[in-house]
DRENZASE-21070 format. One record per atom (N, C-alpha, C): residue number from 1; x negated, y, z negated; atom name. Coordinates in Angstrom, 1 decimal. Atoms other than C-alpha are relative to their C-alpha. Layout:
! DRENZASE-21070
<n:NUM, c1:X, c2:Y, c3:Z, atom:CA>;
...
***
This chain:
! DRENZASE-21070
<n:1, c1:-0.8, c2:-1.2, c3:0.0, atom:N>;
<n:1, c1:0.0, c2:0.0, c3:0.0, atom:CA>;
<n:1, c1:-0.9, c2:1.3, c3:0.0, atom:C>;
<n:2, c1:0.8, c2:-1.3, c3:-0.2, atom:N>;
<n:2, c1:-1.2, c2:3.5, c3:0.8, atom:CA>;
<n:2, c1:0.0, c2:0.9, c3:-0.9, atom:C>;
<n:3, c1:0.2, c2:-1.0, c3:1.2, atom:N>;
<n:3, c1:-2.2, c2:5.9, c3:-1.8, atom:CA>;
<n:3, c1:0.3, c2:1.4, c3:0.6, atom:C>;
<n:4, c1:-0.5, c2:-1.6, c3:-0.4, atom:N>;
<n:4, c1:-1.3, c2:9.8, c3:-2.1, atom:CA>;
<n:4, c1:-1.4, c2:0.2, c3:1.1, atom:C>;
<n:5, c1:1.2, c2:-0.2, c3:-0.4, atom:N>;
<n:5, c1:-4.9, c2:10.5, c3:-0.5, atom:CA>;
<n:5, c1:0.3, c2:-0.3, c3:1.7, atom:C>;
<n:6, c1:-0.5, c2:0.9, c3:-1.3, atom:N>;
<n:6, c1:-4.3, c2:8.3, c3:2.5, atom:CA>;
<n:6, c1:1.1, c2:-0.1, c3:1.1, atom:C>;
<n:7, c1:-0.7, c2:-0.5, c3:-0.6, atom:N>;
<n:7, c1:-1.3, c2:8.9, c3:3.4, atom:CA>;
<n:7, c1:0.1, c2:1.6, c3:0.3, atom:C>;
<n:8, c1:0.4, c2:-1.1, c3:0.0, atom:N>;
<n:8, c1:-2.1, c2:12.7, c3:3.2, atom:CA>;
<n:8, c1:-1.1, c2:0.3, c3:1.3, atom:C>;
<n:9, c1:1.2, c2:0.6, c3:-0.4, atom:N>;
<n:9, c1:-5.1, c2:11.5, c3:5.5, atom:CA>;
<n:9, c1:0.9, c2:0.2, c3:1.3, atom:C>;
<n:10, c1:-0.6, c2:0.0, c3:-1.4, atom:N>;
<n:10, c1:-2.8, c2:10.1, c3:8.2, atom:CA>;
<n:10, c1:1.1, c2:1.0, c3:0.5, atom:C>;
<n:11, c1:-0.9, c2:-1.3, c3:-0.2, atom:N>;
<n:11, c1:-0.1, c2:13.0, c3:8.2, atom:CA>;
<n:11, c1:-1.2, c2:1.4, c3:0.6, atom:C>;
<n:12, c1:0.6, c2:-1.3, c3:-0.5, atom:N>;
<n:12, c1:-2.6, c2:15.6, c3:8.7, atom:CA>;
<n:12, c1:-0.8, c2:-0.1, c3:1.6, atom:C>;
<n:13, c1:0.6, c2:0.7, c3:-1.7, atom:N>;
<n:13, c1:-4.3, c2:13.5, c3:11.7, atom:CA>;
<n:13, c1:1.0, c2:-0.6, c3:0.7, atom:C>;
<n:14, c1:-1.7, c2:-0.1, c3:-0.5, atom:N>;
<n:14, c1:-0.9, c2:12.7, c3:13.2, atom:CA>;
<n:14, c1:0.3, c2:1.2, c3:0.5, atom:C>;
<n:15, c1:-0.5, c2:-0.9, c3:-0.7, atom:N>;
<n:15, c1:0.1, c2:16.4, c3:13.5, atom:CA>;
<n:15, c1:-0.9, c2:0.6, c3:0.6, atom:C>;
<n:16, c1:1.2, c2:-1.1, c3:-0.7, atom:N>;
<n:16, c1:-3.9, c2:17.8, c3:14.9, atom:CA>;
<n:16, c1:0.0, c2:-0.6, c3:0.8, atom:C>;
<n:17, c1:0.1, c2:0.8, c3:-1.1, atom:N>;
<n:17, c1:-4.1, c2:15.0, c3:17.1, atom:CA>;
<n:17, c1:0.9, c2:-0.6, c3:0.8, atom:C>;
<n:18, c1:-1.2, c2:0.8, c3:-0.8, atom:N>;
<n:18, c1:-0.7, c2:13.1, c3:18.3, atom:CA>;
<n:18, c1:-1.2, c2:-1.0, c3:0.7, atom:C>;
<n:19, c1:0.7, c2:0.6, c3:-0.4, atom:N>;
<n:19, c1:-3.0, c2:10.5, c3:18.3, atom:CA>;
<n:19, c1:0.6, c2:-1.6, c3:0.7, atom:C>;
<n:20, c1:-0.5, c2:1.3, c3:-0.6, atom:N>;
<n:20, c1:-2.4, c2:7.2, c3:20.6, atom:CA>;
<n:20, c1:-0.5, c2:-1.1, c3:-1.0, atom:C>;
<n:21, c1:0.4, c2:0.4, c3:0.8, atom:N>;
<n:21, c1:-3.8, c2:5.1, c3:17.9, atom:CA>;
<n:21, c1:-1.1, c2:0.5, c3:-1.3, atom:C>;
<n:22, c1:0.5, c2:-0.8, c3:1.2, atom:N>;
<n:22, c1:-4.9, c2:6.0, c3:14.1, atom:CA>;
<n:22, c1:0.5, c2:-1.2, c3:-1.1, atom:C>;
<n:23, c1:-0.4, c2:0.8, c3:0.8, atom:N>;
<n:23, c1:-6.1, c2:4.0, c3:11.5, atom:CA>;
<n:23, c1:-0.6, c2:0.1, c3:-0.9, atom:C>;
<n:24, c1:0.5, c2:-0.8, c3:1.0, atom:N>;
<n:24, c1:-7.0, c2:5.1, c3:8.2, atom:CA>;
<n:24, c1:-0.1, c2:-1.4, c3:-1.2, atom:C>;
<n:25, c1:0.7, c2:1.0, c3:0.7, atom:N>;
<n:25, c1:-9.1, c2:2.2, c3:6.3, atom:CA>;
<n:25, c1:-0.4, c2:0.2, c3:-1.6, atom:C>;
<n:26, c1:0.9, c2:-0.1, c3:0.9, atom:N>;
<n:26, c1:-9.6, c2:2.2, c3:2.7, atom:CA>;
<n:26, c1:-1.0, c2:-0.5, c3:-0.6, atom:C>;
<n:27, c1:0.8, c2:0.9, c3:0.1, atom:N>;
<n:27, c1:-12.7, c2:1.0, c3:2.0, atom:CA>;
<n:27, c1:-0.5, c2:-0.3, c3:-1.6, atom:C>;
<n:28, c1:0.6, c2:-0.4, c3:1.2, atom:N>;
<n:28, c1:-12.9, c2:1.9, c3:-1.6, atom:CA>;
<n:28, c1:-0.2, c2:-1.1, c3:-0.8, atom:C>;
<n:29, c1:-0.1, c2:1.3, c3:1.0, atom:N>;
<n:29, c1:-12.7, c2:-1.8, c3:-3.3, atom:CA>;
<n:29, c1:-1.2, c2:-0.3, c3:0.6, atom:C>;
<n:30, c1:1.6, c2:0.4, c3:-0.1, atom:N>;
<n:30, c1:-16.3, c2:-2.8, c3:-1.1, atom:CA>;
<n:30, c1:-0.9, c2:1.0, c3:-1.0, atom:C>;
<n:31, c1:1.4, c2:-1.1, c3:0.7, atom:N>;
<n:31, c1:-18.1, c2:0.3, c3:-3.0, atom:CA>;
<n:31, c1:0.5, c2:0.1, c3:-1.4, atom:C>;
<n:32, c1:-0.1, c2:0.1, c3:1.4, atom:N>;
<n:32, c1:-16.5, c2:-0.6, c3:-6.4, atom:CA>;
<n:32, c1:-1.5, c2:0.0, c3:-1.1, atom:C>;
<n:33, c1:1.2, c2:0.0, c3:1.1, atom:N>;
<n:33, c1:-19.5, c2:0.5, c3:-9.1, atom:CA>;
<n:33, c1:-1.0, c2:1.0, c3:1.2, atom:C>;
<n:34, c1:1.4, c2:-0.7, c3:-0.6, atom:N>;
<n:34, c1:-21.5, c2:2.1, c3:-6.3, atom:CA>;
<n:34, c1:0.0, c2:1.8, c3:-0.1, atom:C>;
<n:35, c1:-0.3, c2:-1.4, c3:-0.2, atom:N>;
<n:35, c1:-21.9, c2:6.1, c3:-5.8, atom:CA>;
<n:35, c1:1.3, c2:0.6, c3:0.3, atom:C>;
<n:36, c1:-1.4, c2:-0.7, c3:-0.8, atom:N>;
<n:36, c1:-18.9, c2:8.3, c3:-5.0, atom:CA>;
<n:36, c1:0.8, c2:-0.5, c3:-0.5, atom:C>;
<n:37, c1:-1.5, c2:1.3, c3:0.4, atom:N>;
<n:37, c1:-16.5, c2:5.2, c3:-6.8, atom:CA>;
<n:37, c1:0.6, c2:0.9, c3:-1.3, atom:C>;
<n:38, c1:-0.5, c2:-0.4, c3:1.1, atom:N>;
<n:38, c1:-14.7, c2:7.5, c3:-9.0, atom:CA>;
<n:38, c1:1.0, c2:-0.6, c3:-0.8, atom:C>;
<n:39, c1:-1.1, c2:1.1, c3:0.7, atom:N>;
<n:39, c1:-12.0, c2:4.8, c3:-10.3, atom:CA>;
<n:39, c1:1.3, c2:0.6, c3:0.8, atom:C>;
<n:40, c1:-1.3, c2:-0.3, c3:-0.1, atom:N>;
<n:40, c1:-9.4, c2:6.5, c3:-8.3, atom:CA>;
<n:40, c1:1.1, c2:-1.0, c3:0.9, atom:C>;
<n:41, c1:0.0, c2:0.7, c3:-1.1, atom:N>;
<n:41, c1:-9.2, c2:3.9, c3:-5.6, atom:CA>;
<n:41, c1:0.2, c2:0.3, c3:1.2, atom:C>;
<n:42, c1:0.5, c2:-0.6, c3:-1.9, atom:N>;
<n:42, c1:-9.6, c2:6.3, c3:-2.4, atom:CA>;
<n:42, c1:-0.7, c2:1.2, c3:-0.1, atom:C>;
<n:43, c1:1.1, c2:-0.2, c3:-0.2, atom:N>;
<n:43, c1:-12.8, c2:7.2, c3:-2.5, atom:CA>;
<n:43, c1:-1.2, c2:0.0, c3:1.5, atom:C>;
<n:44, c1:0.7, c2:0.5, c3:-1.7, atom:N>;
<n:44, c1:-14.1, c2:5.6, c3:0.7, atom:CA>;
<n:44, c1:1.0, c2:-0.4, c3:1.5, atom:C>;
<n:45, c1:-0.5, c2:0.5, c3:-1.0, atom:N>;
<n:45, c1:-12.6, c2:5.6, c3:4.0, atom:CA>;
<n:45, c1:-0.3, c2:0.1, c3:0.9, atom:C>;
<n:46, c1:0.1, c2:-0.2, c3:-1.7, atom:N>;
<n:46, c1:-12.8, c2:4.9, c3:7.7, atom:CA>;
<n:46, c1:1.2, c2:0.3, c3:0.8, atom:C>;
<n:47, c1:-1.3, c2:-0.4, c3:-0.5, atom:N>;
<n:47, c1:-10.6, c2:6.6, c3:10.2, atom:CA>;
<n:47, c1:-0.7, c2:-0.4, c3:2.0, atom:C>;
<n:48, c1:-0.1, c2:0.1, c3:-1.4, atom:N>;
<n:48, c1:-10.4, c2:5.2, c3:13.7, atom:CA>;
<n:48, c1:0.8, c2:0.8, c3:0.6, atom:C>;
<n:49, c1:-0.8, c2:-0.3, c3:-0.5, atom:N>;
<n:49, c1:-8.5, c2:7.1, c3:15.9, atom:CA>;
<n:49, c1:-0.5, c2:0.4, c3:1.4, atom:C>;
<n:50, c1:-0.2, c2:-0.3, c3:-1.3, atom:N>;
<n:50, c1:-8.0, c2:7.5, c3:19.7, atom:CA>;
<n:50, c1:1.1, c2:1.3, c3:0.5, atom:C>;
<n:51, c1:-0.6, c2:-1.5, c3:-0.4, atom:N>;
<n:51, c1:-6.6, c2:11.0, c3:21.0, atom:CA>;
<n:51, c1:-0.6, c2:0.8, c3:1.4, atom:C>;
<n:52, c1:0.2, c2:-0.8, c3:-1.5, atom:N>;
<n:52, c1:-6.8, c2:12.8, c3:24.5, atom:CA>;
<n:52, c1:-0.7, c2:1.4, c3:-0.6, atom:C>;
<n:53, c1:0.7, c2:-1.2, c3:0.2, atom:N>;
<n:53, c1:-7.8, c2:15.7, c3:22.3, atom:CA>;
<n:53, c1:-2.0, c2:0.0, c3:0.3, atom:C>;
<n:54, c1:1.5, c2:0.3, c3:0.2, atom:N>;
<n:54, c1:-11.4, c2:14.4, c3:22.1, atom:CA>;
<n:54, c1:-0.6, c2:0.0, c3:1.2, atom:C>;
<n:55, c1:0.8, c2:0.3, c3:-1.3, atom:N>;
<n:55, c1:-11.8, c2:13.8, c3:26.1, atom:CA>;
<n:55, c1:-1.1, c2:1.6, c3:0.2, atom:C>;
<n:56, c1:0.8, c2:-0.7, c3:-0.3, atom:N>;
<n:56, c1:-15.0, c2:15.3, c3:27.1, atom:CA>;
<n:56, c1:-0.7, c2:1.1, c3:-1.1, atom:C>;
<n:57, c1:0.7, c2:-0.9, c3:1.1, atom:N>;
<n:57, c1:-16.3, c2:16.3, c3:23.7, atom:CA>;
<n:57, c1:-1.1, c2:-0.9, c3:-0.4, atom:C>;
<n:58, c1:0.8, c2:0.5, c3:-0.2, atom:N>;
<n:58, c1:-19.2, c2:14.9, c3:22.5, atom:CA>;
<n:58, c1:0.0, c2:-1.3, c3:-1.7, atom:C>;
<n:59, c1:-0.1, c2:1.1, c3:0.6, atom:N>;
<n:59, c1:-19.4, c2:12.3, c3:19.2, atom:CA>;
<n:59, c1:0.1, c2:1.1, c3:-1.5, atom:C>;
<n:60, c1:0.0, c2:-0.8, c3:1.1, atom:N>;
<n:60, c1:-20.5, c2:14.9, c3:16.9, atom:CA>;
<n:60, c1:0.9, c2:1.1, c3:-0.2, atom:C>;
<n:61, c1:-1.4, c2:-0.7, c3:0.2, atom:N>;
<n:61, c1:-17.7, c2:17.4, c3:17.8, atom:CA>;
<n:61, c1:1.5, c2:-0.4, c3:0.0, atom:C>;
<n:62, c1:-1.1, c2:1.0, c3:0.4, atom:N>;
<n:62, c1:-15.4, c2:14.7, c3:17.8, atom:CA>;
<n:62, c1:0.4, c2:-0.2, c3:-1.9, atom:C>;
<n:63, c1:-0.1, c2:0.2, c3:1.3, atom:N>;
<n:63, c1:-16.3, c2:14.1, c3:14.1, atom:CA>;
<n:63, c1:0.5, c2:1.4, c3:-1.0, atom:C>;
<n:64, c1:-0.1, c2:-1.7, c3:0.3, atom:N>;
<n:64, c1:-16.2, c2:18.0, c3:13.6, atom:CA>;
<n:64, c1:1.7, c2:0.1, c3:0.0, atom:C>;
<n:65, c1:-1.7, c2:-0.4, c3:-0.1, atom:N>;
<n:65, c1:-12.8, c2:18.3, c3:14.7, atom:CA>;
<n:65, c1:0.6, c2:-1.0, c3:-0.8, atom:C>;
<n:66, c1:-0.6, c2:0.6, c3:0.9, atom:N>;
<n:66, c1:-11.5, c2:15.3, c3:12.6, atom:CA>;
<n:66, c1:-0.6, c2:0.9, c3:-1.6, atom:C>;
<n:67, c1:-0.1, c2:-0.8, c3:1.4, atom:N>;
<n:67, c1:-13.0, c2:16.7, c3:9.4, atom:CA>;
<n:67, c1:0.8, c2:1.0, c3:-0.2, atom:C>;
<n:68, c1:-1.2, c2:-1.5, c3:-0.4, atom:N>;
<n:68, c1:-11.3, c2:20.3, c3:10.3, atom:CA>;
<n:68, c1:1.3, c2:0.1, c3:-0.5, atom:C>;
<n:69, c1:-1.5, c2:0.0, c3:0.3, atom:N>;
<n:69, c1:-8.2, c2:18.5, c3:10.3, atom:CA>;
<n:69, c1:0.3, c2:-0.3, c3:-1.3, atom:C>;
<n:70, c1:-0.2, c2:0.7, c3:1.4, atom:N>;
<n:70, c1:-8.5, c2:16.8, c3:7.0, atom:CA>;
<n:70, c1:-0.4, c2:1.0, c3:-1.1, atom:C>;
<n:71, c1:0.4, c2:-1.4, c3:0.1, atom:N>;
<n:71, c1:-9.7, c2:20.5, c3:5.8, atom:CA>;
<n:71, c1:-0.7, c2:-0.8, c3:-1.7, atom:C>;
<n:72, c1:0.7, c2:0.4, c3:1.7, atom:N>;
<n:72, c1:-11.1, c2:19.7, c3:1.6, atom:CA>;
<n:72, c1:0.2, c2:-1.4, c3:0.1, atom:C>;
<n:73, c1:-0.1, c2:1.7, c3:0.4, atom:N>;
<n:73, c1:-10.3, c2:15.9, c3:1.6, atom:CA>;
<n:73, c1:-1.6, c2:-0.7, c3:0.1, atom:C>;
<n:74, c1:1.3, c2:0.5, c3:-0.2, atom:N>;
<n:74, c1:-13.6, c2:15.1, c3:3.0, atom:CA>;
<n:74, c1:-1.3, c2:1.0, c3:-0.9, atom:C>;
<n:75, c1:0.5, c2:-0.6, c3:0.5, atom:N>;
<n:75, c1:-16.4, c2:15.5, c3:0.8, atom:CA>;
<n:75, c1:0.4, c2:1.1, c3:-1.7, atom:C>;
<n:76, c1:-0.7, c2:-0.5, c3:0.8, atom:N>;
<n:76, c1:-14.1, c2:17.3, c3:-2.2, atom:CA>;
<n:76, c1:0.7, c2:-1.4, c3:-0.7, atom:C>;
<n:77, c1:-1.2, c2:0.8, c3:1.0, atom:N>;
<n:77, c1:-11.4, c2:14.3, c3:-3.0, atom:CA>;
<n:77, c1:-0.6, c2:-1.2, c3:0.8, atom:C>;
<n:78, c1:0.6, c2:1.3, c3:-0.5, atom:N>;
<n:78, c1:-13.2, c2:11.6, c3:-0.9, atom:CA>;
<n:78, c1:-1.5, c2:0.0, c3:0.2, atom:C>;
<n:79, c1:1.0, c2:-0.1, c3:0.2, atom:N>;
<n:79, c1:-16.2, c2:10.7, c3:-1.2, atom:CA>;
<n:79, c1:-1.0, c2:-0.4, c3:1.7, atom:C>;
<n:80, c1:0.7, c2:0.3, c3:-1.5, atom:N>;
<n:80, c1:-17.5, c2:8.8, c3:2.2, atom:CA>;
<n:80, c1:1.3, c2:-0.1, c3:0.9, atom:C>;
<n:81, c1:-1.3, c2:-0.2, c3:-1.0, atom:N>;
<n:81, c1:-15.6, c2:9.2, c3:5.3, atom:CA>;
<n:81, c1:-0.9, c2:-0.9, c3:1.1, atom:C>;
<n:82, c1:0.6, c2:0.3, c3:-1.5, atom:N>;
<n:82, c1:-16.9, c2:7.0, c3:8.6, atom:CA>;
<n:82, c1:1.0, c2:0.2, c3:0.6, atom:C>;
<n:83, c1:-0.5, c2:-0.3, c3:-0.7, atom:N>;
<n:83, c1:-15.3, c2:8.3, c3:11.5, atom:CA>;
<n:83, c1:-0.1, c2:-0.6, c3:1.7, atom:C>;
<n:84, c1:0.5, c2:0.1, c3:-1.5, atom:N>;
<n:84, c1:-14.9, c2:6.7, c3:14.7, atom:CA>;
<n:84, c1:1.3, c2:0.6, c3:1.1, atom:C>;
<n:85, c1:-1.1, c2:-0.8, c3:-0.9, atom:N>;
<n:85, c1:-12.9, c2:9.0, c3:17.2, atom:CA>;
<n:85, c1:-0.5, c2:0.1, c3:1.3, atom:C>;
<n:86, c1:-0.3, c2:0.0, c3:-1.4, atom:N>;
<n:86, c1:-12.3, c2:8.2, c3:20.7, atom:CA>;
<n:86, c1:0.9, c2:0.7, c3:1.0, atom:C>;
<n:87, c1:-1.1, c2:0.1, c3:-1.0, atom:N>;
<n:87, c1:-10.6, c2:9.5, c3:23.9, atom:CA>;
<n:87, c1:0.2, c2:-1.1, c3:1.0, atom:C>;
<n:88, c1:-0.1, c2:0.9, c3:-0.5, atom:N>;
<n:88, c1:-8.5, c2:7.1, c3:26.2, atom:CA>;
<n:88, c1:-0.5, c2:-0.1, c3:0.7, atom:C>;
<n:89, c1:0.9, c2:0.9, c3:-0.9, atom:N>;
<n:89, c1:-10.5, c2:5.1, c3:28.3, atom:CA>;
<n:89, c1:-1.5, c2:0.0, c3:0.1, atom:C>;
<n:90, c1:1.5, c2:0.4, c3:0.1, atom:N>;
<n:90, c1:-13.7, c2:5.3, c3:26.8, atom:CA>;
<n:90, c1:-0.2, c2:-1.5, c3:-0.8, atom:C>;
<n:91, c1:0.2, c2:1.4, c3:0.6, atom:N>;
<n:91, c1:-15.5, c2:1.9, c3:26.0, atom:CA>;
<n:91, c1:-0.9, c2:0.4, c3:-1.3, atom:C>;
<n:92, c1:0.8, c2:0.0, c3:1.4, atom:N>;
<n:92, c1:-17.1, c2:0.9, c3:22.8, atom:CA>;
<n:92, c1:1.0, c2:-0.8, c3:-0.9, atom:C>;
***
């Protein structure tokens, strides 16, 4: 089940992106005890998402504009974020 955090996560990347797929991973039970693990249980997450907004941008301004959207979440109330954001019909 999805926590306040996370669902907060996917609403805000939902309305920047109208993304064609988005998928907001908690990772926070693998980094149990490690850095960042504040007991809240969403601390760590990965965000896949695929969006036409991203065509012809480059990996690092891809990651830019997802953080933007998530404005304080990252780095403030979450501790690690991996980001992998594609547009459609790129491979990988």
């Amino acid at each position: 089940m999805a926590g306040p955090v996370q669902r907060e996560m996917e609403n805000l990347l939902e309305a920047a992106f109208s993304p064609l797929r988005l998928e907001v991973i908690n990772d926070t039970a693998r980094h149990h005890g490690h850095a960042g693990d504040d007991g809240s249980g969403e601390s760590h997450f990965t965000v896949v998402i695929e969006s036409a907004a991203f065509a012809g941008k480059s990996r690092l301004e891809r990651q830019r504009m997802v953080n933007r959207a998530l404005g304080d979440i990252p780095g403030e109330r979450v501790h690690a974020l991996a980001i992998k954001a594609i547009a459609p019909g790129d491979t990988a």
